[in-house]
N, C-alpha and C positions, 0 to 999 in steps of 0.2 A: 724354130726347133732349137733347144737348147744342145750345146755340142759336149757331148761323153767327154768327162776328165778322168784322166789316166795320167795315178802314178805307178811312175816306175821303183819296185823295191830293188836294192841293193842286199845278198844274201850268202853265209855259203852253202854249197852243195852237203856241207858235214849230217849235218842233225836230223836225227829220225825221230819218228812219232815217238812218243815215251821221255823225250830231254826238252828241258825245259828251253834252251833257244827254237825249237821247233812249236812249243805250247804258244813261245812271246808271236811268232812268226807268225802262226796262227790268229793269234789274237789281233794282231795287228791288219793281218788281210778282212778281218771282220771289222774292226771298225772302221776299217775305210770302205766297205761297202756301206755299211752301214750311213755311212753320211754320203751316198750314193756317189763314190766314184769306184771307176773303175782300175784294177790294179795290172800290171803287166811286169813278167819277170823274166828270167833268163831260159824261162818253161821246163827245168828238172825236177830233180829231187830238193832233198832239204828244204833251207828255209824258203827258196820257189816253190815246192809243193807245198809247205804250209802255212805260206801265206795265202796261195792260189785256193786250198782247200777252207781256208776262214772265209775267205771271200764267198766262195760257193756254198756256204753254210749260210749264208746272209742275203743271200738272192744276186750276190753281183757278179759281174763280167770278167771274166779275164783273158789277159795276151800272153803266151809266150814265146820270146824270140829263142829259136833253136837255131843250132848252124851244122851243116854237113861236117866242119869240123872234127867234132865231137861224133865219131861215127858211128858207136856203141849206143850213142842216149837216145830215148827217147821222151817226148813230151810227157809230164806228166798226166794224170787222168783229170784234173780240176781246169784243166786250162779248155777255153770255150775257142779262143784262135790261137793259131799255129803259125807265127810268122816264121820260116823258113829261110837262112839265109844259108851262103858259102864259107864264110870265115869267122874267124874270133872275131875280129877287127871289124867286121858288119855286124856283127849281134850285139857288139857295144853300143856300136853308134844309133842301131837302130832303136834297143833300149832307149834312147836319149830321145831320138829324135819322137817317140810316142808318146814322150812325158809332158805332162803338166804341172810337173813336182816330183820329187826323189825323198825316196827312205833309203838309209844305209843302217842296216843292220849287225851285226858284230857278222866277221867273216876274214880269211885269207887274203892272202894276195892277189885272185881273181876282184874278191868287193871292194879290198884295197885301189886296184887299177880303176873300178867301174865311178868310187867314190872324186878319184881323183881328176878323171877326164869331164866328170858332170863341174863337177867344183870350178875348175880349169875355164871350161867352154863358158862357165856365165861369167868367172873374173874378167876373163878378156874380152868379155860380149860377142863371143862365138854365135851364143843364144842367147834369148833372153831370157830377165832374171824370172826364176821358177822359184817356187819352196823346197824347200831342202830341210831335211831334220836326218840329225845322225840318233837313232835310237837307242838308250842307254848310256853308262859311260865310256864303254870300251873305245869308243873313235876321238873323246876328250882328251885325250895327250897329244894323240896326232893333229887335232884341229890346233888345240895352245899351241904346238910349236911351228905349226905352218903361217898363224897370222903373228907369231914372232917376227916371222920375214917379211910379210906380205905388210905389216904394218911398224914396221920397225925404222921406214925411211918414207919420203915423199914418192908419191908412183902416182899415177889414173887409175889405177885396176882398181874394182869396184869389193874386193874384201879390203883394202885399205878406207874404203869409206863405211861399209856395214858388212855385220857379219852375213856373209851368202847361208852357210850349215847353219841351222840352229841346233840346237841338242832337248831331246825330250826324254823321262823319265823312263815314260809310260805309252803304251801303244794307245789307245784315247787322248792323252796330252797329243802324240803327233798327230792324229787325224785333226786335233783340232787345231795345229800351227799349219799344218796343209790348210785348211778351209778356209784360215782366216787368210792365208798366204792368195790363194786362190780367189778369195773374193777383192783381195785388194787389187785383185791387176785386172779388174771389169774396168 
């Protein structure tokens, strides 16, 4: 039996149906069903509902990690599981730990934190290496000046040797640097 890939998107809670980071979100949860994986997010609003909502237009699966946290929220209506946890700091991790690849989408400081512990965990081989695409160019100034550092002197960590984020334009360009991501680590 072949085993469900699930990526995890990175997103913010901002954007509602009608703005165009909500359309990209969308579109983006669609073609990665479409190349039959499954997508799992932070299971809110914004761009976790409408990523999670692409996906379910598409026939695919989704996960969202909620946490008691957040006491007001509820899951959104597109998510198929309901991972349930107690804090921030477990809905992070857990997000992580269900991936088989990350998208990071334009977002705050929440996607901010989410992009950086994903990035983090595979420089230092917390985990291993996954696909990673930062969607658009909003996350391109922060990636230029992180591997400023990260590659600016001799180290081991493994962004000194290849880029871990890749950057995609377009929501089919990422599912397709996912796929190709994913079938190299067979």
């Amino acid at each position: 039996m072949k085993k469900e890939l699930i990526i995890s998107v990175f997103g913010s809670s901002r954007p509602r149906e009608g703005d165009s980071e909500y359309a990209a979100a969308r579109a983006l949860g669609n073609a990665l069903a479409k190349k039959g994986l499954a997508v799992c997010t932070g299971g809110y609003g914004g761009t976790m509902e409408a990523v999670s909502r692409g996906a379910k237009d598409a026939g695919g699966k989704t996960y969202g990690v909620t946490a008691e946290f957040f006491t007001a929220a509820k899951a959104n209506e597109w998510v198929d599981v309901e991972v349930r946890v107690k804090t921030w700091q477990e809905r992070l991790f857990e997000i992580i730990r269900l991936a088989d690849g990350f998208v990071a989408c334009k977002g705050g400081t929440g996607t901010l934190a989410e992009l950086a512990v994903a990035w983090e965990m595979m420089n230092k081989a917390v985990i291993g290496a996954k696909p990673f695409v930062a969607l658009g160019e909003f996350w391109q100034p922060i990636l230029k000046c992180v591997r400023e550092v990260e590659t600016g002197q001799k180290n081991p960590w493994a962004e000194a040797n290849a880029q871990i984020v890749r950057t995609a334009a377009a929501e089919e360009e990422a599912a397709e640097i996912l796929v190709s991501g994913l079938a190299g680590q067979e």
